[in-house]
Each structure stands twice: as structure tokens, then as C-alpha cells.
C-alpha positions as CSV (number, residue, x, y, z in Angstrom):
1,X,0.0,0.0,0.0
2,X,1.8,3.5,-0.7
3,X,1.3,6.4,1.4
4,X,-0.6,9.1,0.3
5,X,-1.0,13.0,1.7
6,X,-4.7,14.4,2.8
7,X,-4.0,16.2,-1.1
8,X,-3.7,13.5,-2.7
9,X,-6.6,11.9,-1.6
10,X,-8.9,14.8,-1.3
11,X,-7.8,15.1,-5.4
12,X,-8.6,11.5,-6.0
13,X,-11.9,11.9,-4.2
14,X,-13.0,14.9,-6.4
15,X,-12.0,13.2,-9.5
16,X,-13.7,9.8,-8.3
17,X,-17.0,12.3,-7.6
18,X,-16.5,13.5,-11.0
19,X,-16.8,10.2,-13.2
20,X,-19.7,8.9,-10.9
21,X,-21.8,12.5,-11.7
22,X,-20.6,12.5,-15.9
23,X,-21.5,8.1,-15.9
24,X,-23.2,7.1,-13.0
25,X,-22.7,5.2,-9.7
26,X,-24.1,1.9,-11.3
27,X,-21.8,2.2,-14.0
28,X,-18.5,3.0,-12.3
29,X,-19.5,0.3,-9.7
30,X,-19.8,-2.5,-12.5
31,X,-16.4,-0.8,-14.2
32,X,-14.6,-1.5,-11.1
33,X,-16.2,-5.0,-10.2
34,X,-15.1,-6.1,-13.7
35,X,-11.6,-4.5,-13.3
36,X,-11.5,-6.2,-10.0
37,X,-11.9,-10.0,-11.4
38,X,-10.7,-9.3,-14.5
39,X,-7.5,-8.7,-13.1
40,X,-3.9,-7.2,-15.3
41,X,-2.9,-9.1,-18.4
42,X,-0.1,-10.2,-18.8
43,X,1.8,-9.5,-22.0
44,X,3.8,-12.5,-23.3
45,X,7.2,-11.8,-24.5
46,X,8.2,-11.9,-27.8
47,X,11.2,-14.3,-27.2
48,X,9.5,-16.9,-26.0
49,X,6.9,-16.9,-28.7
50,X,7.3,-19.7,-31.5
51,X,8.9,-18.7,-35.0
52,X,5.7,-19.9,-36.2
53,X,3.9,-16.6,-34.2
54,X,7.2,-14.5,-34.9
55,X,6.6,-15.2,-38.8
56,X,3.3,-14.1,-38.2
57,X,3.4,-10.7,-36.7
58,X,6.1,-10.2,-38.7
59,X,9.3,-10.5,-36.5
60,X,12.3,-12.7,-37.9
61,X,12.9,-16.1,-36.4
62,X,15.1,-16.2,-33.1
63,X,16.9,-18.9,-34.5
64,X,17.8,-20.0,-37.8
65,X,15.6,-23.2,-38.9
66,X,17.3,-26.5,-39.3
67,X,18.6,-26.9,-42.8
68,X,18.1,-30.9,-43.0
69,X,21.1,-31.2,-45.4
70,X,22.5,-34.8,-44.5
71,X,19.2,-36.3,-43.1
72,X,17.1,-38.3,-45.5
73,X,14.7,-39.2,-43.0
């Protein structure tokens, strides 16, 4: 939890007070229910992705493919 002056949180208040009068209590309260379970998503990192996904999204591969030169089966 961080620490916060009276400012602070008499300027969060007011801006608080300000989205419930422009949307509405009901609507802020299902807003911060469905933050609440919803949670943070977590962004995956692009190094770990296949070169499959890579080749899709248009990065290069992270490792050049296997040539199979050698290998008949």
C-alpha cells in the first residue's frame, strides 16, 4: 500500500465524484467490479513466442531453422 498525503486523496476523491456524476454510480461500480476480477494481463514476451507466431506478426525467427542437409529421414 503506498502512502498518500490528505491532497492527494482529497484530489482523487473529487475526480472519483467527477466520473460517478458524468457516468453514474451503477456504472463506475460494474467498471470497477469487472476490473477487479478481471485482473492485469499479462503481456507475453516476444522471445518466448514460436517462430511460427514470430513469422506471423512479422518479426524474424530467433533462430535459424534447421537446414536438414545430411538427413534423409
Amino acid at each position: 500500500m503506498t502512502r498518500q498525503n490528505a491532497s492527494e486523496r482529497a484530489h482523487a476523491a473529487q475526480l472519483l465524484h467527477a466520473v460517478i456524476d458524468d457516468l453514474g454510480p451503477w456504472r463506475v461500480l460494474a467498471h470497477a467490479l469487472r476490473a477487479l476480477v478481471a485482473g492485469r494481463v499479462r503481456r507475453r514476451d516476444a522471445a518466448q513466442l514460436c517462430n511460427h507466431l514470430r513469422r506471423d506478426i512479422g518479426l524474424p525467427p530467433s533462430a535459424a531453422p534447421p537446414t536438414g542437409r545430411g538427413q534423409l529421414w
